[in-house]
N, C-alpha and C positions, 0 to 999 in steps of 0.2 A: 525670856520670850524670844523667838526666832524670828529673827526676819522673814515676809511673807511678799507675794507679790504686791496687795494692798499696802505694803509699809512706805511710807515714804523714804526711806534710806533707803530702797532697792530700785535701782533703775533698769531700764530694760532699753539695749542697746540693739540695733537693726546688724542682720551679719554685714550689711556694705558699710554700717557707720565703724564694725569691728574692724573689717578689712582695711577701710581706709584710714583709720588709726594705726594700726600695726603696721601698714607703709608709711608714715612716718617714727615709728616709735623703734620698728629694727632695727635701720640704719645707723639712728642716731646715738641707741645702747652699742651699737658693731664700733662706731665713732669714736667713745668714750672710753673704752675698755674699762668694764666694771664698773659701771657706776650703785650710786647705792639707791634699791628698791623705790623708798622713799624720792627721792630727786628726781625719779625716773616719772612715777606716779603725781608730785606735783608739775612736772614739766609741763606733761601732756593733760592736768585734770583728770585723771582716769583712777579709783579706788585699787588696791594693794591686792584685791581677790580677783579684781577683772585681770588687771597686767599680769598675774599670773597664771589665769584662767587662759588668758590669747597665745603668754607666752608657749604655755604646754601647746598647745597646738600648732605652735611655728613650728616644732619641732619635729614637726611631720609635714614640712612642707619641703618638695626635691625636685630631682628628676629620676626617671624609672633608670635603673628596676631598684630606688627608694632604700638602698643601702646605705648604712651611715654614712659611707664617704661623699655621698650623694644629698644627702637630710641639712639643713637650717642646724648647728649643734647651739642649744640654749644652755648655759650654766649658771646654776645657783650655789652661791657660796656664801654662807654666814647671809648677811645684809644686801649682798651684791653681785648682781648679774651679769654675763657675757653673752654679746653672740657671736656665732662666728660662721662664715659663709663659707660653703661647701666650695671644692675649689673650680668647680664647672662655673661658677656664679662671676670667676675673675675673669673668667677669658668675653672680648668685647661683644656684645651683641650683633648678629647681619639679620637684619628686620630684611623683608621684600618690601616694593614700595606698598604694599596692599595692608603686611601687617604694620606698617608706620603709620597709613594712613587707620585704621582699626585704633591703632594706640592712641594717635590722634586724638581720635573722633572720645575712646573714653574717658580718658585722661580729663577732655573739653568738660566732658557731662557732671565728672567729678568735683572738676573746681568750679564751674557756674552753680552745683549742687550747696558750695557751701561746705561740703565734709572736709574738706583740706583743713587741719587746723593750724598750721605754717603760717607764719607773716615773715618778711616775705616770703610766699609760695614756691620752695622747690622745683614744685610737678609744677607751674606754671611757667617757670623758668624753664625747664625739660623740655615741655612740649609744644613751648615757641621757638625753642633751637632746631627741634625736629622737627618743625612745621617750614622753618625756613629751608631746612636742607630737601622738602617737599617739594617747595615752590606756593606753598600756601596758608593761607591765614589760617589761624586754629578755629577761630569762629565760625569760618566754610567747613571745615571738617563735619562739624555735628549738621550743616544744612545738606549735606550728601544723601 
């Protein structure tokens, strides 16, 4: 019998709840180098056909004009996955204060929202450092 959307073993995942998973879950595959599928999927809670449902899809994430040396490179080998960040990804970010303050503000909405699955919080760590080099609380960000 096939799993069906009425089945209960098939969950149905929001693209922001995907999104905000896989910002956690690249990194920390990029971190490990190779870990195996398994470890990866109980870390995060997440079933073996989702992580590699998202992960195909990272792998189409870049900057234009979206040539592999530009591309997210995902590897599966045997049991165990890599990722590895294109090398535009290494050089530091220069946000304006506008888009700081934009990062800010969603970053804020993300972790009030609950989808950070992190303890402690990363992106919450992040974007009180950024908020300080602001001049401002991250709580004012989203009352903007």
């Amino acid at each position: 019998m096939s799993e069906t959307a009425t089945s209960p073993t098939v969950r149905r995942r929001s693209a922001a709840n995907r999104v905000g998973q896989m910002l956690s879950i690249v990194p920390w595959i990029a971190a490990h180098d190779g870990p195996r599928v398994d470890d990866v999927c109980q870390r995060f809670g997440i079933g073996r056909g989702e992580l590699i449902d998202d992960l195909n899809v990272v792998q189409f994430v870049g900057l234009p004009p979206y040539t592999p040396d530009m591309l997210i490179d995902v590897t599966f080998e045997g049991d165990r996955v890599w990722v590895r960040f294109a090398e535009v990804f290494a050089r530091p970010l220069r946000l304006s204060p506008d888009q700081a303050l934009a990062l800010v503000a969603a970053g804020s909405a993300l972790v009030a929202s609950g989808e950070d699955p992190a303890e402690p919080s990363p992106l919450a760590s992040g974007l009180a450092k950024l908020a300080d080099l602001l001049g401002i609380d991250p709580a004012d960000a989203i009352a903007i």
